[in-house]
MITORKE-154769 format. One line per 3 residues: number of its first residue (from 1); for each residue x, z, y of C-alpha. Coordinates in nm, 3 decimals, m for minus. Layout:
N
NUM	X/Z/Y | ...;
//
This chain:
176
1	m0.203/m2.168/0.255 | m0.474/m1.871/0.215 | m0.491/m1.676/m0.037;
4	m0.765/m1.462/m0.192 | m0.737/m1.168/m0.396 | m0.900/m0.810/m0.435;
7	m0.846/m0.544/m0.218 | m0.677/m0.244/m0.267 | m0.640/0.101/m0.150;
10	m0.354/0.046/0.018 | m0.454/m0.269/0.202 | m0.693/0.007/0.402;
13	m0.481/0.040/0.720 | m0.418/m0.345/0.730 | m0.824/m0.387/0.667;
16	m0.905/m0.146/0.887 | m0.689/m0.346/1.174 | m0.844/m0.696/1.119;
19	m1.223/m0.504/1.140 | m1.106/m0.330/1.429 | m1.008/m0.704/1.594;
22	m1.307/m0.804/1.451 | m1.531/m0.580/1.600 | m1.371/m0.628/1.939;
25	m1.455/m0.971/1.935 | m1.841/m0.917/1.825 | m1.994/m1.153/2.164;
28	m1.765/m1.325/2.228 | m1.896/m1.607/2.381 | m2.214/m1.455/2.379;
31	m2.251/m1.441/1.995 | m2.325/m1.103/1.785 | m2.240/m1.116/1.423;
34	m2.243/m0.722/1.396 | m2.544/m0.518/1.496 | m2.331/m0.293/1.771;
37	m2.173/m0.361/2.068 | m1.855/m0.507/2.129 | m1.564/m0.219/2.101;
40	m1.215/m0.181/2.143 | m1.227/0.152/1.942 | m1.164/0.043/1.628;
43	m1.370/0.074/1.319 | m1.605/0.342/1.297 | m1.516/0.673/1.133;
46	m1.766/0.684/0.904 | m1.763/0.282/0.808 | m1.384/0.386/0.711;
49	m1.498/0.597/0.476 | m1.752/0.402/0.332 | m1.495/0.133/0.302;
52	m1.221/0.399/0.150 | m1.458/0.565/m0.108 | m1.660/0.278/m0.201;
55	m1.318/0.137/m0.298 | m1.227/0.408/m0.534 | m1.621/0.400/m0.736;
58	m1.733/0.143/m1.008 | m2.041/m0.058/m0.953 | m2.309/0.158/m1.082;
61	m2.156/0.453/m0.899 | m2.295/0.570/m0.570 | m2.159/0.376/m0.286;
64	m1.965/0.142/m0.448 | m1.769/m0.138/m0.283 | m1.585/m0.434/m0.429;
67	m1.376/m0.577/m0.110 | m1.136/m0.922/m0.128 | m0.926/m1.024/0.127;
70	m0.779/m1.353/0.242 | m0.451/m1.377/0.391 | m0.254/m1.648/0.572;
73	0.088/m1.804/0.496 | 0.230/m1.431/0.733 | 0.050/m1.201/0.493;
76	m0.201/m1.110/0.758 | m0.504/m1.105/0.685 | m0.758/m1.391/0.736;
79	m1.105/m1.283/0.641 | m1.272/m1.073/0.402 | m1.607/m0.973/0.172;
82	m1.735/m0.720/0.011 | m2.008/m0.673/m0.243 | m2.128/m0.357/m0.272;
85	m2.405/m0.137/m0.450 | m2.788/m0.095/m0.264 | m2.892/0.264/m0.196;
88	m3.166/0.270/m0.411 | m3.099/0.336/m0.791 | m3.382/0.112/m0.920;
91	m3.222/m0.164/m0.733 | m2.904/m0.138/m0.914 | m2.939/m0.509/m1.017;
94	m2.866/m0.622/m0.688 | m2.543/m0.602/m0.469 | m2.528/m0.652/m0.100;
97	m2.264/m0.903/0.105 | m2.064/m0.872/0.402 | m1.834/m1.057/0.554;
100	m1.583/m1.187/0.824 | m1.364/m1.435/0.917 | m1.050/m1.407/1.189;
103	m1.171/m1.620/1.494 | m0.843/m1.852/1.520 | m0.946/m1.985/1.119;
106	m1.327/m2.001/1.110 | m1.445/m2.343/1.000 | m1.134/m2.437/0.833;
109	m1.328/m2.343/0.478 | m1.243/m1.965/0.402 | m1.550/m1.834/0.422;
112	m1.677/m2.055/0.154 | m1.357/m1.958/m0.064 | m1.467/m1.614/m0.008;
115	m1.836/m1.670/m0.113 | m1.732/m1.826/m0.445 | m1.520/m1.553/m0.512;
118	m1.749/m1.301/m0.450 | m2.004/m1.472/m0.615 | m1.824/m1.559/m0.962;
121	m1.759/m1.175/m0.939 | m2.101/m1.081/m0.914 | m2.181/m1.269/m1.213;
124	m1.920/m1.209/m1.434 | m2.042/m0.834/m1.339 | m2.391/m0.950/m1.448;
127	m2.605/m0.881/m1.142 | m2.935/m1.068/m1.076 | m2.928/m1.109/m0.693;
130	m2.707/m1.065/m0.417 | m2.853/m0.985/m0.088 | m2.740/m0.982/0.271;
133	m2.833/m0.974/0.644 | m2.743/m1.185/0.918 | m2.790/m1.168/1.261;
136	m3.090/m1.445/1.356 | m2.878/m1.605/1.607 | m2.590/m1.667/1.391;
139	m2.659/m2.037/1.288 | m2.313/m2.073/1.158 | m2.291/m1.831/0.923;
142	m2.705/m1.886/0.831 | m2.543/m2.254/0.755 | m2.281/m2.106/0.553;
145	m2.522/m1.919/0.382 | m2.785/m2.179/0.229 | m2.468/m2.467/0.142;
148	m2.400/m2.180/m0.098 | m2.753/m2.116/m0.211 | m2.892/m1.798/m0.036;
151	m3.246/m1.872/0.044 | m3.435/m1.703/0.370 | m3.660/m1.444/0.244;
154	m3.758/m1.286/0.586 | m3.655/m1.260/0.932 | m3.755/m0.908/1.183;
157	m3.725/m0.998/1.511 | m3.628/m0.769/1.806 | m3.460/m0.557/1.507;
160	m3.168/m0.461/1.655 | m3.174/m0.411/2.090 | m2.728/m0.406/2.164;
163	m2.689/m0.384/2.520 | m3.015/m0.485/2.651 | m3.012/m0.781/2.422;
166	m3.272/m0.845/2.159 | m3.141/m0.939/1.862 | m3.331/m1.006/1.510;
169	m3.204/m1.022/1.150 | m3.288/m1.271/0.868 | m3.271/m1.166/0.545;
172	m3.133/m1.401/0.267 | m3.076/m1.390/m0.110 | m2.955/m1.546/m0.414;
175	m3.003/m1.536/m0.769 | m2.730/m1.560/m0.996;
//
């Protein structure tokens, strides 16, 4: 059974392994779902510490980053979100979404569980939209996406250019 609670700081090292496996599986099977190229390296230095000090500020705070995790029957973890504040201070209304799901349990529902939760967050916290990008080519999660109510509201093609590859990003949103 998964299970779906906040994050804390001291699921960081466990988080930080499951993005690390995440990120090494970015194309596979010739699917990105993260604009960078595949890498055994681990997460990023600086996404760490936008992960660790977004963690420790409130929304409203600069940088801010509500993350949940979901973990299998083992403990490990499954997938995760995270809601977290735009850069721009008159856009304070709105959060932006990210998220992931282990390979081995995608399609088996927990990225919907992590949507609602997310979601019933964001308005209990009373923001107006929630925002996100997703790669163009990633039907799946576009799928995911509009059965919860995010609605296209622009694509850029040839945004991103990952190992020779092209690779555009659609824009969706949702208000709460």
């Amino acid at each position: 059974m998964i299970t779906i609670r906040p994050a804390t700081p001291e699921d960081l090292p466990a988080l930080f392994a499951y993005l690390g496996e995440q990120l090494a599986e970015n194309g596979r099977d010739g699917l990105l779902f993260q604009p960078m190229a595949p890498t055994t390296e681990g997460v990023p230095l600086a996404m760490r510490e936008r992960f660790s000090a977004g963690m420790t500020s409130s929304p409203g705070h600069p940088g801010w980053r509500h993350v949940w995790i979901a973990l299998d029957d083992d403990g490990a973890i499954a997938g995760h979100i995270d809601l977290r504040g735009r850069p721009e201070p008159a856009s304070s209304h709105r959060t932006l979404l990210g998220m992931g799901v282990r390979h081995d349990l995608r399609r088996a529902g927990i990225g919907t569980r992590l949507v609602q939760e997310a979601l019933a967050w964001a308005r209990a916290s009373g923001f107006a939209w929630v925002d996100l990008e997703v790669l163009s080519q990633n039907h799946k999660a576009r799928a995911l996406y509009v059965r919860m109510g995010f609605v296209e509201t622009g694509e850029v093609p040839d945004l991103y250019r990952i190992e020779g590859q092209s690779i555009g990003a659609v824009s969706m949103s949702l208000r709460m």
